[in-house]
C-alpha positions in Angstrom: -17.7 23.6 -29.9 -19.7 26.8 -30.0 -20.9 27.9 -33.7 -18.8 30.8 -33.7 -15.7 28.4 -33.5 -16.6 26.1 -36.3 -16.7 29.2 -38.4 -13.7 30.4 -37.6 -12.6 26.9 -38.5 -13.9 27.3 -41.8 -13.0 30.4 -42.3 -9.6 29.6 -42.3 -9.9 26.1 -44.2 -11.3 28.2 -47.2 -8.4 30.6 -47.1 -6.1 27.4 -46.9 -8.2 26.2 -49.9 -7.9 29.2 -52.1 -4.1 29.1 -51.3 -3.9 25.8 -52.5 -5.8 27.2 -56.0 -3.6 29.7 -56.6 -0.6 27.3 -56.3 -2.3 25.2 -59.1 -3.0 28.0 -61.8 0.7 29.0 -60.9 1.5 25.8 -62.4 -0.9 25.7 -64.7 0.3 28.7 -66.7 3.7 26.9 -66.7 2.5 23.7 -67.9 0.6 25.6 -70.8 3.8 26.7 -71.4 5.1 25.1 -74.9 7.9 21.8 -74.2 11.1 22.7 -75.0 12.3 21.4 -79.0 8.8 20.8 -79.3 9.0 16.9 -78.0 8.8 14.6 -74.6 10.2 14.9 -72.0 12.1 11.9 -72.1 10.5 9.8 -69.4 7.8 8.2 -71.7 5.2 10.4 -70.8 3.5 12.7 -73.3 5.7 16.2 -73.1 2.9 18.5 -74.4 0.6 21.0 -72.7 -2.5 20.2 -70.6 -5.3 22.1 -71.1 -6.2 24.7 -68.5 -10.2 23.0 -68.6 -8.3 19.8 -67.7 -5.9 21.3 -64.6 -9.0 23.4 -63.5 -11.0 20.2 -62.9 -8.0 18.9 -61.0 -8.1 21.8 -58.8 -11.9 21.8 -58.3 -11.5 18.0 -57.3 -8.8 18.8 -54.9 -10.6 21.9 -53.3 -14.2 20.0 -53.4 -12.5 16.9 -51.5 -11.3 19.4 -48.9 -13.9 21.1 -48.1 -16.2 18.1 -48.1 -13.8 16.9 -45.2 -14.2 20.0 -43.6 -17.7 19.5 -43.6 -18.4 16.1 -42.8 -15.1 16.4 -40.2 -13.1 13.6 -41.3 -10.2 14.5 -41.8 -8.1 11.7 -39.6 -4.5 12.1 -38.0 -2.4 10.1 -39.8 1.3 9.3 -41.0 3.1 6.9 -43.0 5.7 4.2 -41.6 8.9 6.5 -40.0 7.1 9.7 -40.6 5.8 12.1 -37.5 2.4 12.7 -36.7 1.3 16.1 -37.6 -1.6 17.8 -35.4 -3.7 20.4 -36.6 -4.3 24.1 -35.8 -2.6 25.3 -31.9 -6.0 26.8 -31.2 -8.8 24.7 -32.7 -7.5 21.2 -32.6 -10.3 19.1 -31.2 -11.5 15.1 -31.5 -15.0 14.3 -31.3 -14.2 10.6 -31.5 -11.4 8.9 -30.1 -7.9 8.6 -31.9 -7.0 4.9 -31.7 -2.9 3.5 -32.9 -3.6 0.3 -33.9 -1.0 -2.1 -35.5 -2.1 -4.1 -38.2 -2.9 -8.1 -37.6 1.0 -9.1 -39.6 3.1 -6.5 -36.8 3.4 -6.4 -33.9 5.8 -2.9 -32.7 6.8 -3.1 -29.1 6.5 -0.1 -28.0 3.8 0.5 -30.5 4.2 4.2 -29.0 7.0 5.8 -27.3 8.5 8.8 -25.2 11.9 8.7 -25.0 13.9 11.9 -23.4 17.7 12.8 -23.3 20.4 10.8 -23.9 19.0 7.5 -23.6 21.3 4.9 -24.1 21.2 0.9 -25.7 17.9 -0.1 -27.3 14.7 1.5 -27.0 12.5 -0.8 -28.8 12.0 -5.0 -27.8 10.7 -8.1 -29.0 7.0 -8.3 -29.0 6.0 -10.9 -26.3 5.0 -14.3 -27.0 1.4 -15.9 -25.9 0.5 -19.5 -25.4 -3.5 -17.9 -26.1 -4.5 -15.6 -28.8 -2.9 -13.1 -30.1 0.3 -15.6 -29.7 2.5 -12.1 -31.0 1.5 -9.2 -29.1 2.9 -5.5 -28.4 4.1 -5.3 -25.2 4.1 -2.6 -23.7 1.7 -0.4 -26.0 3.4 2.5 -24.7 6.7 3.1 -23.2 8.6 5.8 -21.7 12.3 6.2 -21.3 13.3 8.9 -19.1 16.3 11.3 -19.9 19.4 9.6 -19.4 17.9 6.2 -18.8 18.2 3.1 -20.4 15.8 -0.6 -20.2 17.2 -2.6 -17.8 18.5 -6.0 -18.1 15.6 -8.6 -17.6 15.7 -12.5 -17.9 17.9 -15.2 -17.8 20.0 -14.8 -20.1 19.5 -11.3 -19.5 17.7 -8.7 -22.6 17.2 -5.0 -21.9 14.0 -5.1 -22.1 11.0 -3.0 -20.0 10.4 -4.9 -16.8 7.0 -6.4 -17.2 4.2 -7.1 -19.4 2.0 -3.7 -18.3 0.6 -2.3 -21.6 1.8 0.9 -20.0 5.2 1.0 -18.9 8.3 3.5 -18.0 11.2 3.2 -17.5 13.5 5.5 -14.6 16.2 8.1 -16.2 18.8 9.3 -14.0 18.2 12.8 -12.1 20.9 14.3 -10.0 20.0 17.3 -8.2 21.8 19.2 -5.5 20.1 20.8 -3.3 20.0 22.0 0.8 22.7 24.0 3.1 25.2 22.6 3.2 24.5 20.9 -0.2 23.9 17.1 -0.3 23.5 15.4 -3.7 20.8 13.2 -4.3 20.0 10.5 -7.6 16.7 9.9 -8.5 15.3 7.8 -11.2 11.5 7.2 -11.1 9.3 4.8 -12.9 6.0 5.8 -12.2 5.3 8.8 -10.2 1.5 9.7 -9.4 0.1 12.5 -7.5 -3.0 13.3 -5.4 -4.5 16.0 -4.0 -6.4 16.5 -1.1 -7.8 14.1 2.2 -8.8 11.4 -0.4 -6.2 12.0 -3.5 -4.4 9.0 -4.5 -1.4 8.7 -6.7 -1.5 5.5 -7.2 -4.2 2.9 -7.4 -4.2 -0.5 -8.0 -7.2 -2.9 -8.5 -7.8 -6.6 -9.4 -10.5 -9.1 -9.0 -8.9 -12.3 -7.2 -5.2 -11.2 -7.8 -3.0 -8.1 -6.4 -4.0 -4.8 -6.2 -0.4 -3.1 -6.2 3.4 -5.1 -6.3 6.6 -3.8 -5.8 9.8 -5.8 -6.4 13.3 -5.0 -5.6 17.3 -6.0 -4.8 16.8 -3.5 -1.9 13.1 -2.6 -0.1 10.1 -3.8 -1.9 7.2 -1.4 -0.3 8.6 1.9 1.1 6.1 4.2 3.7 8.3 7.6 2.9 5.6 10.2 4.2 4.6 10.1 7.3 5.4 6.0 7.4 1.5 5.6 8.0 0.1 2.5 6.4 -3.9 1.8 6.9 -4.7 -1.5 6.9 -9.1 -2.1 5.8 -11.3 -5.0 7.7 -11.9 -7.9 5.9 -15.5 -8.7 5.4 -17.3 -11.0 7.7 -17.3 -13.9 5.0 -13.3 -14.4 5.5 -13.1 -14.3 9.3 -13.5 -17.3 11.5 -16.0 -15.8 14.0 -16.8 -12.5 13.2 -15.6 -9.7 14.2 -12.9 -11.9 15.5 -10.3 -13.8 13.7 -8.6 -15.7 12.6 -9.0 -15.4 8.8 -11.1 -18.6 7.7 -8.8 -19.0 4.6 -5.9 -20.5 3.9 -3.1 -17.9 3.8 0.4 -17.0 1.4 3.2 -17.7 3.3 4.3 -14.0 5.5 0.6 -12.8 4.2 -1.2 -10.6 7.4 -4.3 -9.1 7.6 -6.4 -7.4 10.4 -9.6 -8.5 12.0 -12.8 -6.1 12.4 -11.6 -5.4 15.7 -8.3 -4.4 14.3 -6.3 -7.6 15.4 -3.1 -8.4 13.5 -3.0 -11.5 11.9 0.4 -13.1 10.3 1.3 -16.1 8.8 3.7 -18.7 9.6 5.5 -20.8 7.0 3.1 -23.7 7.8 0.2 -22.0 6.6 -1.6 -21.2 9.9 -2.4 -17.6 11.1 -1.3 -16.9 14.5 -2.1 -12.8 16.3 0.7 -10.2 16.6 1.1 -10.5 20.3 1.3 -6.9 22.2 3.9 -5.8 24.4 4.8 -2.8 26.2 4.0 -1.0 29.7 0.0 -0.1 29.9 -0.7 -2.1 26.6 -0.1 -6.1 28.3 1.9 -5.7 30.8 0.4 -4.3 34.3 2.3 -4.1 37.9 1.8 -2.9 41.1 4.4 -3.2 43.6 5.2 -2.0 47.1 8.0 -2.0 49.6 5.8 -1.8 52.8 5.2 -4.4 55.5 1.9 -5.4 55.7 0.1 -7.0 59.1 -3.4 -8.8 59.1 -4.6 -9.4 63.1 -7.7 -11.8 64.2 -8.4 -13.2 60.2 -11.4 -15.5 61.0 -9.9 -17.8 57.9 -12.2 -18.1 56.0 -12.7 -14.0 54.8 -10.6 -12.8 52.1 -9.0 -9.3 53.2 -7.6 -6.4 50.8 -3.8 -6.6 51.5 -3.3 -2.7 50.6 -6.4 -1.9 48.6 -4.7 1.1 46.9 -1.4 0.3 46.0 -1.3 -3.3 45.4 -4.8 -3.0 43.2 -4.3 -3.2 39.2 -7.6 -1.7 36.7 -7.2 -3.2 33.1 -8.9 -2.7 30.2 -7.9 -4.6 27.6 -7.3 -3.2 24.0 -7.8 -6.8 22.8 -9.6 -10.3 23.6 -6.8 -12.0 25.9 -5.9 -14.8 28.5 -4.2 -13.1 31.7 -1.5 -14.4 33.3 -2.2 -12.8 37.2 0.5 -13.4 39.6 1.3 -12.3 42.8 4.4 -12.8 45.0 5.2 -11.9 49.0 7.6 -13.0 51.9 4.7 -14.1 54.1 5.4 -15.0 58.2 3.6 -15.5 61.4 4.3 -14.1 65.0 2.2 -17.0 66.4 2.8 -20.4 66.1 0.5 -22.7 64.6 -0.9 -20.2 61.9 -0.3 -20.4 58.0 -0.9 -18.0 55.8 -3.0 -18.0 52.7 -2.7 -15.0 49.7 -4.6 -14.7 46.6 -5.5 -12.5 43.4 -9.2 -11.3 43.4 -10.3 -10.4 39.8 -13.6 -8.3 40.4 -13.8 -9.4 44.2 -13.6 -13.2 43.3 -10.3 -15.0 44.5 -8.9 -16.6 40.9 -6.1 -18.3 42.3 -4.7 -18.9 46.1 -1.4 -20.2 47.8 -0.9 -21.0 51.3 2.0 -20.3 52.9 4.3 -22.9 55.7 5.1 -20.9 59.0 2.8 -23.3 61.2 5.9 -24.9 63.0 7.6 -21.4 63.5 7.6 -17.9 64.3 9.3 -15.0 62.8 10.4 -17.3 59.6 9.6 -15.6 56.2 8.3 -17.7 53.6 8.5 -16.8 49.7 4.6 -17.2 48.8 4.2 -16.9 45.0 0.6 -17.5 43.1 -0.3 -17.6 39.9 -3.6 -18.2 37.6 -5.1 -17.5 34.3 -8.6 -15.9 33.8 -10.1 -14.9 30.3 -10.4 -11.1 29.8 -12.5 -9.3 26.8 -11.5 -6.4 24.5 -13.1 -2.8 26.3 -14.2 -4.2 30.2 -12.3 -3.1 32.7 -11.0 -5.6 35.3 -10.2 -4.9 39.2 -8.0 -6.9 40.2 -6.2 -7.2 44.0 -3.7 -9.0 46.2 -6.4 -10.4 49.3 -5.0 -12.5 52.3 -6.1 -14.6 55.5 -4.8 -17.3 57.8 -5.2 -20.9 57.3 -7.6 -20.9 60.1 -9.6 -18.6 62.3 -6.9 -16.8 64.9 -7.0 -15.6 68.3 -8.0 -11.5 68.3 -4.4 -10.7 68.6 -3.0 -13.2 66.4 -1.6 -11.8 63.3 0.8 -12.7 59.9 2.6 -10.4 58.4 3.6 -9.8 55.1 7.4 -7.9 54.1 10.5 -9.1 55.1 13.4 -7.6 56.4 14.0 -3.8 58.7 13.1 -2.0 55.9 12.8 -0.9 52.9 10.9 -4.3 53.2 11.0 -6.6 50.4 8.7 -6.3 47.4 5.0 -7.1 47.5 4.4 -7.6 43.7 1.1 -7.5 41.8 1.8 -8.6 38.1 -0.8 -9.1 34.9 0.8 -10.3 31.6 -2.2 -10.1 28.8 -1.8 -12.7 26.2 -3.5 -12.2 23.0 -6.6 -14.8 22.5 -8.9 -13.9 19.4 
């Protein structure tokens, strides 16, 4: 506080002062005044006058003792039991320490202070809490709010209105109804705790613990509510709690329905058993890939042994996984022959390497589709990108005009299908 304030200050503590002086000879003239019949005053106390030396040194006490206050600054806020607390001037009312409510060691107020708005209903004050450690009587909460038409809800077993937890802070909702919109629509609202934020990093509300929870939410209804923009962000866990870093899963034991993500953004849940298992993907373009085509397909003078593109631009999948994975490749084709004596072998090439193979029957006949279907597993890794392919041949080298066919029917010929199915695998 600049000087010039602490004199105004001053200034208008001495004029309080010399108020408070003038008040007192005011009285004194009266009380030099002579007693009426010239005796007491009928309470035991002496009846006559006082002198005006004697009320002037009660008046000098009083003033001194102010203005030493004034001067030394310590003059306190206080009230006695059931009375209101009285602050000082609108303008100059300042603390330089901090104002502390304390309640003596023998009481124990619960709410020690409180808000309460309009037309609250039922009991605003409780039972202080009882503790098994020191102090075994304590105020709980230290400060409670009751909001305008509210009332504390019923808590316990047999139930006791009573503020819901044991928060040295607590409020409790009132009941808002406000109409608003076109057409109208009516909407209640009764609010706790309400915090606001401002900004790309404002928070309303924060919550922090050492080995405990950060924030809970119970309810009959929904527990945790994403009402914005229904965006919840989810931070790594440090390398100390994963099993293989960055890679899950979580090297702890978890709470039963607890999740978590990895460092690579892997969602972890848990089962009822205590064991983590990953949030499996789904969806188009995410871990599911297909290729298909309705075309007939001819391969003529295969040496049998060379693997050969079936149709290297339609029946071709490119993957990158979003995650580490196992994927389950299959391929499926009505395979035939127009010469007898010659199988017909089809396979899934994962970077030009054949994965998995099946050969197909059609060596005692000609013209005979055969439903050839393959299938294998190969490990794939978060971010490379995979080529993979349907590739055929025949069983055995063929004559130069020998050839198998693959698509069945006069057309449209039936499917050639090209199918990946990505299985999470941390």
């Amino acid at each position: 506080m600049g000087l010039a304030a602490k004199s105004r200050r001053k200034a208008d503590k001495v004029s309080e002062l010399t108020a408070r002086v003038e008040a007192l000879q005011a009285r004194l003239e009266k009380l030099e005044r002579p007693a009426p019949n010239g005796g007491g005053n009928g309470n035991g106390h002496d009846g006559g006058a006082h002198s005006r030396r004697d009320l002037l040194k009660l008046a000098g006490a009083a003033a001194a003792g102010a203005a030493g206050s004034i001067v030394l600054g310590a003059v306190p806020a206080a009230a006695t039991n059931g009375q209101p607390i009285l602050l000082g001037n609108s303008t100059t009312n300042d603390a330089s320490t901090t104002t502390a409510l304390t309640p003596t060691a023998a009481t124990t107020p619960a709410p020690l202070f409180e808000a309460i708005g309009q037309s609250v209903t039922g009991p605003t004050t409780v039972s202080p809490v009882a503790s098994t450690t020191p102090p075994v009587s304590q105020s709980v909460p230290l400060i409670g709010a009751i909001g305008p038409g509210g009332s504390l809800p019923p808590i316990g077993n047999p139930a006791v209105n009573d503020f819901p937890g044991y928060a040295p802070i607590q409020g409790v909702g009132g009941v808002t109804t406000v109409v608003s919109g076109t057409p109208a629509t009516t909407t209640v609202y009764s609010e706790g705790i309400n915090g606001f934020g401002s900004g790309l990093f404002g928070i309303g509300v924060s919550g922090d613990s050492d080995t405990g929870y950060g924030v809970t939410g119970g309810s009959g209804g929904i527990d945790l509510a994403a009402i914005g923009n229904g965006r919840i962000m989810m931070a790594p866990p440090n390398s100390g709690l994963l099993a293989n870093p960055p890679s899950g899963p979580p090297n702890y034991l978890p709470n039963q329905f607890e999740q978590i993500r990895d460092q690579n953004g892997l969602l972890y849940v848990s089962l009822i058993n205590d064991k983590w298992v990953p949030v499996q993907f789904g969806g188009l373009g995410q871990s599911l890939f297909r290729a298909v085509t309705y075309s007939q397909y001819a391969l003529t003078g295969s040496n049998g042994t060379t693997w050969i593109d079936m149709d290297p631009n339609n029946l071709k999948l490119s993957i990158t996984p979003l995650f580490n994975c196992v994927a389950l490749l299959s391929a499926n084709a009505d395979l035939w022959t127009a010469v007898a004596g010659l199988n017909q072998d089809i396979g899934i090439a994962v970077d030009g390497a054949i994965a998995g193979w099946k050969e197909s029957g059609g060596f005692a006949g000609t013209f005979s589709p055969n439903a050839a279907f393959v299938q294998t597993i190969v490990q794939m890794a978060a971010g490379t990108t995979y080529t993979i392919k349907i590739q055929w041949k025949t069983n055995k080298p063929a004559a130069p005009n020998a050839s198998i066919f693959a698509g069945a029917g006069n057309g449209p010929y039936s499917p050639t299908r090209l199918t990946a199915h990505l299985v999470v695998s941390p």
